[in-house]
Structure formats: structure tokens, C-alpha cells
C-alpha positions as CSV (number, residue, x, y, z in Angstrom):
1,X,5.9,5.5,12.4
2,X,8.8,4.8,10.4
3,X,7.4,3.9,6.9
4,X,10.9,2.7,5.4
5,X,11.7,0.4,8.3
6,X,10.9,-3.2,5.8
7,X,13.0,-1.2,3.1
8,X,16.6,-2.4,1.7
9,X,19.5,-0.7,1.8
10,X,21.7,-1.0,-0.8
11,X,25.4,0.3,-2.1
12,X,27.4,-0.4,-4.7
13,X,31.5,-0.7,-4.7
14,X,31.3,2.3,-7.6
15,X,29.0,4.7,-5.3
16,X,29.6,3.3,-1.4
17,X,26.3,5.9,-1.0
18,X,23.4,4.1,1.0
19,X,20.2,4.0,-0.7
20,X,16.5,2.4,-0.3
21,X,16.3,0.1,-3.1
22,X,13.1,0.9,-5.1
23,X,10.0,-0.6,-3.4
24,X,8.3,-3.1,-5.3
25,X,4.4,-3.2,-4.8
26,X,2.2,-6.5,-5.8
27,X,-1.2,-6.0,-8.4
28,X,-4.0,-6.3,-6.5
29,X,-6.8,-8.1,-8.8
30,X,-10.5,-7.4,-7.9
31,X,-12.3,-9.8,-5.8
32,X,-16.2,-10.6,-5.2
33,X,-15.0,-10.2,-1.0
34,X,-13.8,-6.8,-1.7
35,X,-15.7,-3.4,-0.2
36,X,-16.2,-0.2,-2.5
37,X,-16.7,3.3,-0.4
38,X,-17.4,6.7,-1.8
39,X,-14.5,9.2,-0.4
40,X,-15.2,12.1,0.9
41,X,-12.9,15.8,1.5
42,X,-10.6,14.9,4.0
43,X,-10.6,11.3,3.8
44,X,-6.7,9.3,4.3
45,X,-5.8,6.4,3.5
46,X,-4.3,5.6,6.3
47,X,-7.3,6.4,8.5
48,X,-9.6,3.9,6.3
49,X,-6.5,1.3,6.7
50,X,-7.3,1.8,10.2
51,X,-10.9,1.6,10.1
52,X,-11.1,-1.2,8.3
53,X,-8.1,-3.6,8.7
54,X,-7.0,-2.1,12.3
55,X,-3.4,-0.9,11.3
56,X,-2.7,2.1,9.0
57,X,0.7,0.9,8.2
58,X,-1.1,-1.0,5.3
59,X,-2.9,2.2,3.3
60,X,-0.6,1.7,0.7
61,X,-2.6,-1.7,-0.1
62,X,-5.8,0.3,-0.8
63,X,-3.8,3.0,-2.1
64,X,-2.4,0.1,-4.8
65,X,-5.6,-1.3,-5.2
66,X,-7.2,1.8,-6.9
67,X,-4.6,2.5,-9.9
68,X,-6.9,5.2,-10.7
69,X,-5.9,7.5,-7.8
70,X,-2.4,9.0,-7.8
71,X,-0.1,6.7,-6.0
72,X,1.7,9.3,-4.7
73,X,-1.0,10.7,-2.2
74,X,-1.9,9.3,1.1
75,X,-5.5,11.2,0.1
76,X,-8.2,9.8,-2.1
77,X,-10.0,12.2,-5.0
78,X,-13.6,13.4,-2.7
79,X,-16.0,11.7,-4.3
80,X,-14.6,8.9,-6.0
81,X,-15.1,5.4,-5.2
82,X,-12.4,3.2,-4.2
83,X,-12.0,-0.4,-3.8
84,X,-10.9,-1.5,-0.3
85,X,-9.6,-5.1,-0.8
86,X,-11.3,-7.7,1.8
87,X,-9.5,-8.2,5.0
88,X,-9.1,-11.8,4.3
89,X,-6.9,-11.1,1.7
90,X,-4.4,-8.9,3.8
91,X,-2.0,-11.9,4.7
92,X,-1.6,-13.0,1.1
93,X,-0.8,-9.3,-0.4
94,X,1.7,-8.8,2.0
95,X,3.1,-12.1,1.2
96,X,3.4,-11.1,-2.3
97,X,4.9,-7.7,-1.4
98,X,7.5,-9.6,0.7
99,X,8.3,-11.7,-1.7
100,X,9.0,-9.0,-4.1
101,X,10.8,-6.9,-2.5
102,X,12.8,-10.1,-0.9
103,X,12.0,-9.7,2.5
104,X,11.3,-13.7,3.2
């Protein structure tokens, strides 16, 4: 799994250097669709991107969705509860995050 596959490259005539370009994330609001879970030690957020949207590529969208936890981690504080935003909603937050980071 290559997590900076949909990432830019960029360079600059000054510094010919190529760099990822800084990943821009979308604000996931609450909705009345979304799932809250108690964590527990050892939990990932890739493995509960997996569990519940069937692709662990997209942990980063209930690692976003819980500005509470560090974004930094791929592991949830045990114990806390997290919001895991509903499936339906998926299609439209990667739109956003697409359109941020100009990959349409």
C-alpha cells in the first residue's frame, strides 16, 4: 500500500527538488447517519476502515473525523469514543478531498 500514490509532486525553478505538496484534508461535520464506537487497546484505524467501509485506504476519514485524537496516529486513545462517519457519506468526502487537493 502505497499511501502517497494520489499525492502531488511539486518543484520549483529555485529548488528543482521533488516534493509531495501538503495534503489538504476536508472538515467532516457530524451527521444523524453517523456510528460512534468505544476503542479499545490495540484498535487501528485502518482495521475499523476496513470493518466498516471495506477498504482501509480511507482510515484517515475517521482519523479526520475525530479532531480530538492526534492526527498523527493510525491508533485511537483505548477507551475513547470516536465518530465513524456513515458509509453513505464516503463518496462525497472523498469528493471534497479531491477537490482540495486538485485531483479532479
Amino acid at each position: 500500500m502505497n499511501r502517497y500514490n494520489n499525492t502531488p509532486i511539486t518543484k520549483t525553478p529555485e529548488d528543482p527538488r521533488l516534493r509531495y505538496a501538503v495534503t489538504k484534508y476536508p472538515t467532516i461535520l457530524p451527521s444523524a447517519l453517523d456510528i460512534y464506537v468505544f476503542t479499545t487497546q490495540g484498535d487501528r484505524y485502518d482495521v475499523i476502515a476496513q470493518n466498516y467501509y471495506s477498504d482501509s485506504t480511507l482510515w484517515w476519514i475517521i482519523n479526520r473525523a475525530n479532531p480530538n485524537q492526534d492526527a498523527n496516529s493510525i491508533f485511537p486513545t483505548a477507551g475513547a469514543q470516536i465518530r465513524i462517519p456513515a458509509f453513505d457519506r464516503v463518496g462525497t468526502i472523498l469528493a471534497q478531498y479531491e477537490a482540495l487537493n486538485q485531483l479532479i
